[in-house]
C-alpha positions as CSV (number, residue, x, y, z in Angstrom):
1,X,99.7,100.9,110.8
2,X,99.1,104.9,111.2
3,X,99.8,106.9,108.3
4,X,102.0,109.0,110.7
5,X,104.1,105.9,111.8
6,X,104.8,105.4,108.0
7,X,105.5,109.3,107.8
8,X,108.2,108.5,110.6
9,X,109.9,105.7,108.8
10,X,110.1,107.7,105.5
11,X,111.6,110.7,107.6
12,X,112.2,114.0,105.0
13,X,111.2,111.9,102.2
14,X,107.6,111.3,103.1
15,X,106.3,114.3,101.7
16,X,107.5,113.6,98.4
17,X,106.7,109.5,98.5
18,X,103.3,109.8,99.9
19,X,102.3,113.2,98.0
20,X,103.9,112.1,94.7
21,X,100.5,112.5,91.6
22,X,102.5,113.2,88.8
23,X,103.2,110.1,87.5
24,X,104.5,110.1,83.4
25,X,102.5,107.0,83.1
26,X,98.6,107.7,84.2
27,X,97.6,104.5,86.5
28,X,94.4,104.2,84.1
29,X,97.3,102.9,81.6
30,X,98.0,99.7,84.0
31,X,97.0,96.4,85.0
32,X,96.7,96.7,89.0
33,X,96.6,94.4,91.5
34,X,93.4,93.7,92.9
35,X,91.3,90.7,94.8
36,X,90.2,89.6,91.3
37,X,93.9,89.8,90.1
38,X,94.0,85.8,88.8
39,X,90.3,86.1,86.8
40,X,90.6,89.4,85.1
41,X,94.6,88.6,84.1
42,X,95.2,85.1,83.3
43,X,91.9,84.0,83.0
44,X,91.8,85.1,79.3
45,X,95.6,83.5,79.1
46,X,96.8,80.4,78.1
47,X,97.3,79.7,81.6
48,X,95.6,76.0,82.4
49,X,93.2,76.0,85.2
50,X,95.8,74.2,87.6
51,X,98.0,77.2,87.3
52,X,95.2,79.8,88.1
53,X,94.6,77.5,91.1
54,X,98.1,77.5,92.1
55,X,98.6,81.3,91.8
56,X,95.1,82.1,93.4
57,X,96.4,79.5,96.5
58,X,99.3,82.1,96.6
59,X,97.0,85.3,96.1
60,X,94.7,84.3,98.8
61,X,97.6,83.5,101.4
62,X,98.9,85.0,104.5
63,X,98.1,88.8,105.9
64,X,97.8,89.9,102.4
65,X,95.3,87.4,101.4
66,X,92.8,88.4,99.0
67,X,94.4,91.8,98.4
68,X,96.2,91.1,95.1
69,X,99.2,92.0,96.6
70,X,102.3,89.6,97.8
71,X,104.8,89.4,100.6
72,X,107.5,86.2,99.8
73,X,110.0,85.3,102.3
74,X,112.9,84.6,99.7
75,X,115.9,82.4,101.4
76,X,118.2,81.2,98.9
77,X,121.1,83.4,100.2
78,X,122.8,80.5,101.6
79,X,123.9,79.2,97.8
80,X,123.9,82.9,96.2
81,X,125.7,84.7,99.2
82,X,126.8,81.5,100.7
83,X,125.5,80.2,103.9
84,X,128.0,81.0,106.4
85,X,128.1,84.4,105.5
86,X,124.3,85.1,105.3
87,X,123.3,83.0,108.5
88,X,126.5,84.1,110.8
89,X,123.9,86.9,112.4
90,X,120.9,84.1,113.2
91,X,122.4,80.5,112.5
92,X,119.0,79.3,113.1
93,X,118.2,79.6,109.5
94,X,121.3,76.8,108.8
95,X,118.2,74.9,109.3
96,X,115.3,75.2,107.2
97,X,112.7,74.7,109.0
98,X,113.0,77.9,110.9
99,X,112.9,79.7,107.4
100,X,109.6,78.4,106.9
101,X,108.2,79.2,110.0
102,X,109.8,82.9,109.7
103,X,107.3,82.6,106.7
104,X,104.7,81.7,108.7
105,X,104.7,83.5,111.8
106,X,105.5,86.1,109.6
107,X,101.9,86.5,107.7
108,X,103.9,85.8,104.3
109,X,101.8,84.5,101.3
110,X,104.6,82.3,100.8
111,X,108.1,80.7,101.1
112,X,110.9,80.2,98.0
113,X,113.6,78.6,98.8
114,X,116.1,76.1,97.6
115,X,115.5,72.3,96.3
116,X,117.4,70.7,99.1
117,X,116.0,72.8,102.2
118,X,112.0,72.1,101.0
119,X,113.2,68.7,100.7
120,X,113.5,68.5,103.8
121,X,110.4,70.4,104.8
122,X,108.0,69.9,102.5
123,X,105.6,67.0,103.8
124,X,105.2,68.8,106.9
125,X,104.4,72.5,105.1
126,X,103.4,72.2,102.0
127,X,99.3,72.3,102.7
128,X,99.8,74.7,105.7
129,X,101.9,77.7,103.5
130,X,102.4,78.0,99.9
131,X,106.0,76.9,98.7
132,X,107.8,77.8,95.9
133,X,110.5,76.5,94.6
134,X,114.4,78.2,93.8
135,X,115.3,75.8,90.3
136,X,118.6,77.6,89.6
137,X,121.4,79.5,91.5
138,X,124.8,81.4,91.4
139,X,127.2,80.1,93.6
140,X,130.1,81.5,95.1
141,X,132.6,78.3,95.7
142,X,134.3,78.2,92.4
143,X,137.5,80.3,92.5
144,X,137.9,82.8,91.2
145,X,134.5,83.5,91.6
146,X,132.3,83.3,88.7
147,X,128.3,84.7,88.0
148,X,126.2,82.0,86.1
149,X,122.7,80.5,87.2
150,X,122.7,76.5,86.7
151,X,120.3,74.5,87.7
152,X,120.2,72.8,91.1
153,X,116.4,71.3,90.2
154,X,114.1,69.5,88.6
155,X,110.5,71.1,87.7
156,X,108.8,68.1,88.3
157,X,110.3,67.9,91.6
158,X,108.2,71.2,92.5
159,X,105.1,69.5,91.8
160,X,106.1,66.5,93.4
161,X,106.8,68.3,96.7
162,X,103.1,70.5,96.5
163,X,104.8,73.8,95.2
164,X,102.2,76.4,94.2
165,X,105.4,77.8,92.1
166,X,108.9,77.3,90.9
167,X,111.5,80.5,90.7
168,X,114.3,81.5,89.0
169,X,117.0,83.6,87.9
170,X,118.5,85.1,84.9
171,X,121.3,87.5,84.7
172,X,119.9,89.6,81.7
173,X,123.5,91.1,79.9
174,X,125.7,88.3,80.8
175,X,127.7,85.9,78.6
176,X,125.7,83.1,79.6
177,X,122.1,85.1,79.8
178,X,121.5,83.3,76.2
179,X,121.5,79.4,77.7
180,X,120.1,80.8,81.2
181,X,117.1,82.7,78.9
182,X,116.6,79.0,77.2
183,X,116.9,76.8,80.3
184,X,114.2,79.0,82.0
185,X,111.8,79.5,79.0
186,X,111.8,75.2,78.7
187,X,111.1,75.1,82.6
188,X,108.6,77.6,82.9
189,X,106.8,75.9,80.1
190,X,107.2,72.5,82.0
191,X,106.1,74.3,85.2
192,X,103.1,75.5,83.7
193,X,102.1,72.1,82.1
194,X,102.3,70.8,85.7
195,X,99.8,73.5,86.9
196,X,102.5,75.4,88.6
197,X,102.9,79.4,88.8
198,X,106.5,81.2,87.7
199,X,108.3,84.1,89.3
200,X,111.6,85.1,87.4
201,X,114.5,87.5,89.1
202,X,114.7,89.4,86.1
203,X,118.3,91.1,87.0
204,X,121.0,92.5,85.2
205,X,124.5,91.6,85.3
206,X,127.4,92.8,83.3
207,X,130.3,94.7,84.6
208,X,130.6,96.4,81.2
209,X,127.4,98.3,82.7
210,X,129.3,100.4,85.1
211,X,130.4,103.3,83.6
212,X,132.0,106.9,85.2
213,X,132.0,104.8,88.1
214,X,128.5,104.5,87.9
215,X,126.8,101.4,87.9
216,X,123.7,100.9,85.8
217,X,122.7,97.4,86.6
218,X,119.7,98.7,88.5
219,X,118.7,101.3,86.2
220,X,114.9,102.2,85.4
221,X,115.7,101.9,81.7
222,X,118.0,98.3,82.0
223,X,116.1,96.6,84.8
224,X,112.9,97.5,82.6
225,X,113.8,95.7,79.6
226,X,115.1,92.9,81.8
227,X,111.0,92.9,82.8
228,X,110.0,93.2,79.1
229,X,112.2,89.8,78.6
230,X,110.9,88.0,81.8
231,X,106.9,88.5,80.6
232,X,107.6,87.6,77.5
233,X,109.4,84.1,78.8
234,X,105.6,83.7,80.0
235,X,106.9,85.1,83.9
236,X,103.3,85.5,85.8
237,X,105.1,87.0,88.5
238,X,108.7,89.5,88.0
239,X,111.2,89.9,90.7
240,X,113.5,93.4,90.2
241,X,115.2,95.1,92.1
242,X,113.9,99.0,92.5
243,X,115.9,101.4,90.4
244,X,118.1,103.6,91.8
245,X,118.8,105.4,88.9
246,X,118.3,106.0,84.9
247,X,119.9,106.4,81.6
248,X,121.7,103.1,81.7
249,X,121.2,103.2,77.7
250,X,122.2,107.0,76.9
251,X,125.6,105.8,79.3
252,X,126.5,102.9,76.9
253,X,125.4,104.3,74.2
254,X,128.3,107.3,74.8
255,X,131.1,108.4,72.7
256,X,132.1,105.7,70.5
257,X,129.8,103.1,71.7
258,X,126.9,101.3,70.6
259,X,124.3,99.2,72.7
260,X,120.9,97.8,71.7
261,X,118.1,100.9,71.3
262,X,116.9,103.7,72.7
263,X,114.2,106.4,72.4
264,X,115.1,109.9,74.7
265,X,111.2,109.2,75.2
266,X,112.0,106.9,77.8
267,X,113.6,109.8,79.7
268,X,111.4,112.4,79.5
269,X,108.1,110.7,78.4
270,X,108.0,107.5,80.3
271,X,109.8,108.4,83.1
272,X,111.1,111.6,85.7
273,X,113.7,111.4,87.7
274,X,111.1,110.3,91.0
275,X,111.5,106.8,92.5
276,X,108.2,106.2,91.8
277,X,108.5,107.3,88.4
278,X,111.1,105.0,88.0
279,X,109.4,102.0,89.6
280,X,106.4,102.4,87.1
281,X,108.2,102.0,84.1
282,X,109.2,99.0,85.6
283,X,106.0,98.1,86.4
284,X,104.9,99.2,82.8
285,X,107.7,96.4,81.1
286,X,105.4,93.6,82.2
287,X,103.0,94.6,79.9
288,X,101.5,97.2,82.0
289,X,101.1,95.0,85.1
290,X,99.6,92.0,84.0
291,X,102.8,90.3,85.1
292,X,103.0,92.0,88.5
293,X,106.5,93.6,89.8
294,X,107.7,92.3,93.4
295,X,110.8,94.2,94.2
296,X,113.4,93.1,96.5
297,X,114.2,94.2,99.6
298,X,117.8,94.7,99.5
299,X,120.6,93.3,101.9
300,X,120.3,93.7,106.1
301,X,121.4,97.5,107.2
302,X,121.4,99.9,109.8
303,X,117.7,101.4,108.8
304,X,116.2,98.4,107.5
305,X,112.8,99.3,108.8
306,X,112.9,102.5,106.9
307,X,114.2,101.1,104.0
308,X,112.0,98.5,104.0
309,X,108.8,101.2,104.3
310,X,110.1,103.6,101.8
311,X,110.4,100.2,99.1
312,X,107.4,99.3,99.6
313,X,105.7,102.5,99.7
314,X,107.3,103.2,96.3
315,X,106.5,99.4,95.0
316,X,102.7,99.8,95.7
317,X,102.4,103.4,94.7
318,X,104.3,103.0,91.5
319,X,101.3,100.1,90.7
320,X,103.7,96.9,92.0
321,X,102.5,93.9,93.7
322,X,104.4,93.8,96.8
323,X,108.0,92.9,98.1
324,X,109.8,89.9,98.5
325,X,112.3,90.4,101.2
326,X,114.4,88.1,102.8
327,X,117.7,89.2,104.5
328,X,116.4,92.1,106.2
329,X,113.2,89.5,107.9
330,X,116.0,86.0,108.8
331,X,118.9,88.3,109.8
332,X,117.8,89.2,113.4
333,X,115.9,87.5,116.3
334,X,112.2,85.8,115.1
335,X,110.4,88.3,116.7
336,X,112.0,91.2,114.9
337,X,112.1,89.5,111.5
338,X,108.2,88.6,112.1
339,X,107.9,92.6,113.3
340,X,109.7,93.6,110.0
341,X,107.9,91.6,107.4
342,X,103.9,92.4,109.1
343,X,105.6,96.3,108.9
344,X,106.3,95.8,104.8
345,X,102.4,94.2,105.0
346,X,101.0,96.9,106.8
347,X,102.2,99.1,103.7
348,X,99.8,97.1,101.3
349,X,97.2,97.5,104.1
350,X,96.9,100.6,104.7
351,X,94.2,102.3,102.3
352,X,95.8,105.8,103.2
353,X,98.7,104.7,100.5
354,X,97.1,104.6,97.5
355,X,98.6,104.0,94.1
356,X,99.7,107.6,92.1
């Protein structure tokens, strides 16, 4: 893509995106991704050889193949946002079939998706694009509605239907985060016995965490601990969503109140007030990159090209590992979705976008 089509989609922000070399953490800190990404992280790890295989399988996949960086089509909206209301723009995607050859047509590195819809898929896929299997889910039939992740899947079952991964989610803050952290740690263990790869959605879920009307579930500070937790549950790769603001400790930690720790460092140290800023002490939380950041691409909106660009603009820069996007790629014709996801990839491709 030419660096002045990428200027166009950031609009007045590109100056500040693609000029930003101030960083509060210097890049020679981190663990970046890279071709030899698999040896020169997990080949010192515990990691078994089966799981090195499996991750390199994903690594090497797709448009992005061999870069060390990732673009997942993610559809498990139809449980988590519930399928009517997710497919109603493209009820093509009722079926799952056409999810994985979005994936496909799409240059992805790979597909996650639920146990149920590879089930159905999987024979015919599962040597022709990586799969990754969704173990756990929210769902939102239970009235009134509630936010847990339970499981809807086996490990084994992943391994069974060629997975190169499993996936899940834990709502870091919640009541039930304490069972949710167990369930997960026991099945990425499992996973990794079975010589398969784990990506966790490390997010962060209380309502308690909006305060002033703000809400802090996606700040820099809260969303990074939620990534300290997820590598040390032995993620290899962390889902987050990008941080759209800070200082979700100082908030709770006003008047009266008391929540977990803090150091001001973290505000003025670790991290400015810049996106990017913000994305690398996210990045930083997974022990400096060697459990590489994927953020999420966000729900289907009037700019989602532009959004799309700026996220992953800020993703790579900040020393992440790519996006894993879904709604903006399966909510609108084939053609656009493939169009959308090979303009995330261009992102990662384009040598002109380096990291700050």
């Amino acid at each position: 893509m030419p660096q002045t089509t990428i200027e166009e989609y950031l609009g007045d922000e590109a100056d500040s995106l693609l000029d930003f070399s101030a960083p509060k953490i210097s890049k020679d800190r981190l663990h970046l991704p890279g071709p030899d990404f698999v040896d020169r992280i997990f080949g010192p790890s515990d990691r078994p050889i089966p799981v090195m295989r499996s991750l390199q399988q994903l690594y090497d996949h797709g448009r992005l193949g061999g870069t060390g960086y990732l673009s997942i089509l993610p559809i498990d909206q139809g449980i988590e946002h519930s399928a009517g209301a997710s497919f109603a723009k493209n009820p093509d995607y009722f079926d799952p079939e056409q999810m994985v050859e979005l994936a496909v047509e799409g240059g992805c590195n790979g597909v996650a998706t639920t146990y149920g819809a590879l089930g159905m898929v999987a024979r015919k896929y599962a040597h022709k694009i990586p799969l990754i299997l969704k173990i756990n889910h929210n769902e939102l039939l239970t009235y009134p509605n509630t936010y847990d992740q339970v499981m809807y899947a086996r490990v084994e079952e992943a391994w069974n239907m060629g997975c190169v991964a499993i996936g899940a989610t834990i709502y870091f803050g919640s009541d039930e985060s304490g069972r949710q952290i167990q369930e997960v740690s026991q099945a990425f263990a499992l996973a990794h016995e079975l010589g398969l790869g784990t990506i966790l959605w490390c997010y962060v879920r209380n309502g308690g965490f909006t305060v002033d009307g703000v809400n802090y579930e996606s700040s820099a500070d809260l969303t990074g601990q939620a990534n300290h937790l997820g590598a040390t549950l032995e993620a290899d790769i962390l889902k987050q969503k990008q941080p759209t603001n800070n200082g979700g400790y100082q908030a709770l930690n006003a008047g009266d109140s008391s929540y977990g720790k803090l150091d001001e460092r973290i505000y003025t140290e670790l991290a400015s007030d810049h996106p990017i800023d913000l994305t690398r002490y996210q990045v930083a939380n997974g022990f400096m990159g060697r459990a590489g950041l994927i953020n999420s691409g966000g729900g289907s909106g009037k700019d989602d090209f532009g959004q799309a660009v700026r996220t992953a603009v800020i993703n790579k820069r900040a020393g992440g590992m790519g996006l894993i996007s879904g709604r903006k790629a399966f909510q609108r014709d084939r053609a656009e979705g493939v169009r959308l996801l090979n303009t995330i990839q261009d992102v990662y491709l384009d040598d002109a976008i380096t990291v700050a």
